[in-house]
C-alpha positions as CSV (number, residue, x, y, z in Angstrom):
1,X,-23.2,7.6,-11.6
2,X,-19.5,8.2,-10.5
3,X,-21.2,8.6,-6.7
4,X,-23.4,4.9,-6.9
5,X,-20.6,3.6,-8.0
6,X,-18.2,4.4,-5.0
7,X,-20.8,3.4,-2.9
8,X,-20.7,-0.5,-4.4
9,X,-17.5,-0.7,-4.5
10,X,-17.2,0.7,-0.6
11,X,-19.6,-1.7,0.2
12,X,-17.9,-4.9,-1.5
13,X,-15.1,-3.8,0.2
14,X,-16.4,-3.9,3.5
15,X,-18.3,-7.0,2.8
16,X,-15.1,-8.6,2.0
17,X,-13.7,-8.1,5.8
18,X,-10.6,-6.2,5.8
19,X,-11.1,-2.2,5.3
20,X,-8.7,-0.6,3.9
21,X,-8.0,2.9,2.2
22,X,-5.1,3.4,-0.6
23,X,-3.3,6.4,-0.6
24,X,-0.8,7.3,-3.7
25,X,1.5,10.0,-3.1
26,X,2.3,11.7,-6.4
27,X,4.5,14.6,-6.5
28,X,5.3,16.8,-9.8
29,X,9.0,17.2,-9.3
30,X,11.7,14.5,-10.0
31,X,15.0,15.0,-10.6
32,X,15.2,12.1,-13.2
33,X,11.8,12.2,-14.7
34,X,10.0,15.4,-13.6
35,X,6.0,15.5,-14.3
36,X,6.5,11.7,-13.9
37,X,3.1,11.5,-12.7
38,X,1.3,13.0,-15.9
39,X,3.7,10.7,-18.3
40,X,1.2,9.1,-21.1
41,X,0.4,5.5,-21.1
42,X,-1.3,4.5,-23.9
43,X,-3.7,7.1,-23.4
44,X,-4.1,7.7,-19.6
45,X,-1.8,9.3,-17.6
46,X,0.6,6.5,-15.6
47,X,-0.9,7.8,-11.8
48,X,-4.0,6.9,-13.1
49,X,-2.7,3.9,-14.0
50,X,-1.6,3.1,-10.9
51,X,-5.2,4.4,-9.3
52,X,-7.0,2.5,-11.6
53,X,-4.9,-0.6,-10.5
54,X,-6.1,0.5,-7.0
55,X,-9.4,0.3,-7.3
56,X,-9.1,-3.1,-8.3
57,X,-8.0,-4.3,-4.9
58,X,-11.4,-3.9,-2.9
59,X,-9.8,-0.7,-1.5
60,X,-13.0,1.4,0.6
61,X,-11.4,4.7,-1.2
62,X,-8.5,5.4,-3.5
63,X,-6.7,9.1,-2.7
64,X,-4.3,10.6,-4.9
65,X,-2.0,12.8,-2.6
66,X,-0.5,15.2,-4.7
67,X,1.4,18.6,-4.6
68,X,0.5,19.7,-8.0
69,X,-3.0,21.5,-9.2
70,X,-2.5,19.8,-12.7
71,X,-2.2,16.5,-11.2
72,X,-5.0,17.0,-8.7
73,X,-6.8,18.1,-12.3
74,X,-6.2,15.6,-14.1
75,X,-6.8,12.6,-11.8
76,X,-10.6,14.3,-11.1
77,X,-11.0,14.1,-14.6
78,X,-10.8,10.8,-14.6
79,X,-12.6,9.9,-11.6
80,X,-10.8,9.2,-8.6
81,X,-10.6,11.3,-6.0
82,X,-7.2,14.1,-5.0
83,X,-6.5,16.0,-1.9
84,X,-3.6,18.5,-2.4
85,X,-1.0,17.9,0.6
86,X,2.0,20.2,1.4
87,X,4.7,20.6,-0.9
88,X,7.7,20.2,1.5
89,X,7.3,16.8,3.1
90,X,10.1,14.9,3.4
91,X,8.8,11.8,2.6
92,X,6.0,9.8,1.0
93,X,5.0,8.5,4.7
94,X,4.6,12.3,6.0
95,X,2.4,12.7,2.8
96,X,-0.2,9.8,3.8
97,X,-0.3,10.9,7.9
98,X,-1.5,14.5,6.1
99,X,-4.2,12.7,4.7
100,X,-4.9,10.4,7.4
101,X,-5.1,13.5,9.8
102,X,-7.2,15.0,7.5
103,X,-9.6,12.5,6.3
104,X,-9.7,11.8,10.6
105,X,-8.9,8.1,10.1
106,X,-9.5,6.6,13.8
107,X,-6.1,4.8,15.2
108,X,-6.7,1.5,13.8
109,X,-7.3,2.5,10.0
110,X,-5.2,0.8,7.4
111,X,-3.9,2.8,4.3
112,X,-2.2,1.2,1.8
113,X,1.1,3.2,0.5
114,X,1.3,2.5,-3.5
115,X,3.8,4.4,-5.1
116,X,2.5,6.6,-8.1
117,X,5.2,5.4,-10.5
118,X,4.2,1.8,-10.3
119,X,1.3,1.0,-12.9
120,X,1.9,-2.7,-13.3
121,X,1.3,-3.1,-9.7
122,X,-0.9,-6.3,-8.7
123,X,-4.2,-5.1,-7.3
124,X,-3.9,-8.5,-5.1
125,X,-0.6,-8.0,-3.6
126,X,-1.9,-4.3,-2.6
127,X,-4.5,-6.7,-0.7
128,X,-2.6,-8.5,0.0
129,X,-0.3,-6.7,2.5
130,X,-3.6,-5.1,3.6
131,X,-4.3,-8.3,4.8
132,X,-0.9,-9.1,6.4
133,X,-1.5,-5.8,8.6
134,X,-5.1,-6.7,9.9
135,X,-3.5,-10.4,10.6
136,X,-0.7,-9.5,12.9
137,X,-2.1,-7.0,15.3
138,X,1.2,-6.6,17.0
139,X,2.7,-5.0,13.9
140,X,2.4,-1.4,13.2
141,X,3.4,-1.9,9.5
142,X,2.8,-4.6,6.7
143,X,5.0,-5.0,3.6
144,X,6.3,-7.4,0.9
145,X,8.9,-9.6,-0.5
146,X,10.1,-11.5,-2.7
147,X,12.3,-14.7,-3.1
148,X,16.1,-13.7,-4.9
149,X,17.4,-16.1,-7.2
150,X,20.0,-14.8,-8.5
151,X,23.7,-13.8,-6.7
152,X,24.2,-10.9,-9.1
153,X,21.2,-9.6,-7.6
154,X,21.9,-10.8,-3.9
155,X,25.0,-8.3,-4.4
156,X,23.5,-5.2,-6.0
157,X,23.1,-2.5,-3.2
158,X,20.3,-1.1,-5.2
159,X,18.6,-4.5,-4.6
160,X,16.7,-4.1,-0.7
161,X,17.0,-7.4,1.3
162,X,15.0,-8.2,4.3
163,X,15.3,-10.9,6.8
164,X,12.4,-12.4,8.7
165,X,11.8,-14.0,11.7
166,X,9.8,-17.7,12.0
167,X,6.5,-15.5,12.2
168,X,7.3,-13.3,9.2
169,X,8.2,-10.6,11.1
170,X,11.2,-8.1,9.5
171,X,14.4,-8.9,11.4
172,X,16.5,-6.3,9.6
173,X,16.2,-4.4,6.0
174,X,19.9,-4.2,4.6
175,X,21.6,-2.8,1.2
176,X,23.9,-5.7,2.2
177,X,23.6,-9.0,0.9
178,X,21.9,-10.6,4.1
179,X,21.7,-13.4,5.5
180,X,25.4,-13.7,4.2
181,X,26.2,-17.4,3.7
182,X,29.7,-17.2,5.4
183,X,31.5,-20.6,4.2
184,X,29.8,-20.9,0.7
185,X,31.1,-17.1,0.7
186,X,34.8,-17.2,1.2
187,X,35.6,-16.5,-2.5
188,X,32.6,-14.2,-3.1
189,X,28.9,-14.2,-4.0
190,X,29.1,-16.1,-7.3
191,X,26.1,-18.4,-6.8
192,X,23.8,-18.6,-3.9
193,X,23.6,-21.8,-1.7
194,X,20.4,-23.8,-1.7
195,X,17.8,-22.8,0.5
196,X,19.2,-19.5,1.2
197,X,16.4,-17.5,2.6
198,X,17.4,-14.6,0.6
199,X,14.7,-12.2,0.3
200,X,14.5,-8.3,-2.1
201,X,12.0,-6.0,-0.5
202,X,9.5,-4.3,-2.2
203,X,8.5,-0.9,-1.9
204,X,4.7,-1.3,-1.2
205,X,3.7,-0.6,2.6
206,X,0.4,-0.9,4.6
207,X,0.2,1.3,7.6
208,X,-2.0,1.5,10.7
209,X,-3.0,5.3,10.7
210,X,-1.8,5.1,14.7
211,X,1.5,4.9,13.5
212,X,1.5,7.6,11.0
213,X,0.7,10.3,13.8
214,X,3.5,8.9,15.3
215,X,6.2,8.8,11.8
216,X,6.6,12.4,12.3
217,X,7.8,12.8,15.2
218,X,10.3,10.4,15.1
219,X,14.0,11.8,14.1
220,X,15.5,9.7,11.9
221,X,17.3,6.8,13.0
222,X,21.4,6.3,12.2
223,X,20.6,3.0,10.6
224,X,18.1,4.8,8.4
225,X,20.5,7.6,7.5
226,X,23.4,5.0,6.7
227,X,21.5,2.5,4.8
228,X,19.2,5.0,3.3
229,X,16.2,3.0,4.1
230,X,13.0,5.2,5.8
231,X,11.7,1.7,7.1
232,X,14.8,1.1,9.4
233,X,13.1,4.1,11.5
234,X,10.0,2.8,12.7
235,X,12.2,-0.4,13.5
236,X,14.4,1.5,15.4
237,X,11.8,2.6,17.5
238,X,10.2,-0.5,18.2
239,X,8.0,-1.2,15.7
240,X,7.3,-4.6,14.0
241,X,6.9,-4.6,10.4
242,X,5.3,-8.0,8.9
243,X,6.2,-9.1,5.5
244,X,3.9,-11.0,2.8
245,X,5.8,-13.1,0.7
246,X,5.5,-13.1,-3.1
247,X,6.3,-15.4,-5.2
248,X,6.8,-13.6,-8.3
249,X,8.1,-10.2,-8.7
250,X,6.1,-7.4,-10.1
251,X,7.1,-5.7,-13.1
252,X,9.6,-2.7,-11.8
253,X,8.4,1.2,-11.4
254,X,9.0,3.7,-13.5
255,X,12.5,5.9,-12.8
256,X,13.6,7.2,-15.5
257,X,12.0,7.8,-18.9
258,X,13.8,4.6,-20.3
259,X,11.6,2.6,-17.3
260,X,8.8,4.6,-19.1
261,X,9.4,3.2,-22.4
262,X,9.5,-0.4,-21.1
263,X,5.8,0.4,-19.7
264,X,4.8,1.2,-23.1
265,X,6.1,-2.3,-24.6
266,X,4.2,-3.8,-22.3
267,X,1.0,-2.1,-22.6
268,X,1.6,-2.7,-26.8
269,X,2.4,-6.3,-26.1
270,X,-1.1,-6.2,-23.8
């Protein structure tokens, strides 16, 4: 049943027009939450969560790319497919080109990048930025954003920022608070000026595979290193990166286990 079943949904997806495959890296370690991955949520574990949330997107195939037989385990169990990757990657990006080199994804392939600690993620924006990629063929990456409201958040160097370009192509990715509105700033960020386009970046990424054969063997960048930003990179290199913009922001990942426990409210509240 499990096997028809993949087969409708791959062939809604590709009667939909844009093919796309979702890829979730989910590692066991963490050094504020280890065995994230596994974490309960009302009843499932949260990276099926997040897979399950997957599915929903008209993805041809979601792939759980894991380090950790109990993982790999656990996310058969309940249906969805895992493909054990090498333990020492240094980053979620190296993890997907593993499975893109393995699953022999031609050049042109789309994966989508969700993160496995994000079960509230819309399954539209994941098509969303699937979408963006196939609709700007001179970009080699597709992401997302949303608009900031709020100077307290325009200031946080936690908060991403991201400034586009009049096709919605990334400019620059910044901890900063850019575009910095110089004469409305002069006594500091207290309130931001109408019609700032002040933009937080979210973590959610759509590749073409082309690109990913490419990630490794780029050395990091000393933007990336200063600003701590993986994206500044490929950037660095040349590549354009076109962003979706969102309207609303998605309900935050899960960090720690007090992100956890807000997960669970919301679930009750569901």
């Amino acid at each position: 049943m499990r096997r028809a079943n993949y087969h409708l949904k791959k062939k809604l997806a590709d009667d939909v027009g844009v093919i796309f495959s979702v890829i979730i890296p989910a590692r066991y370690a963490s050094t504020r939450f280890p065995g994230k991955p596994l974490a309960d949520i009302s009843g499932k574990p949260m990276v099926v969560r997040v897979a399950m949330q997957a599915a929903k997107s008209g993805a041809r195939e979601v792939i759980i790319a894991t380090d950790h037989a109990e993982i790999a385990r656990v996310v058969q169990a309940h249906g969805f497919e895992a493909m054990m990757t090498r333990k020492n990657h240094a980053t979620g990006t190296d993890r997907l080109a593993e499975v893109a080199l393995k699953r022999r994804f031609n050049a042109q392939h789309i994966v989508v990048n969700v993160q496995g600690d994000e079960p509230l993620i819309p399954s539209t924006l994941i098509r969303r930025v699937a979408e963006n990629l196939a609709a700007h063929s001179a970009a080699s990456i597709s992401t997302a954003c949303h608009p900031i409201h709020s100077a307290e958040e325009f200031a946080n160097p936690n908060v991403v920022k991201v400034v586009l370009d009049k096709a919605g192509y990334a400019l620059y990715f910044s901890r900063a608070p850019i575009p910095y509105a110089r004469d409305e700033f002069t006594k500091g960020i207290t309130r931001l000026p109408p019609k700032l386009p002040a933009y937080r970046h979210l973590g959610l990424y759509a590749y073409r595979c082309g690109f990913l054969n490419q990630f490794n063997k780029m050395r990091p960048a000393p933007i990336e290193i200063f600003e701590a930003l993986e994206q500044l990179r490929a950037m660095a290199y040349g590549h354009r990166i076109s962003v979706a913009i969102t309207r609303a922001a998605p309900h935050p990942g899960v960090d720690t286990p007090a992100d956890l426990a807000q997960i669970l409210r919301h679930y009750q509240r569901r």
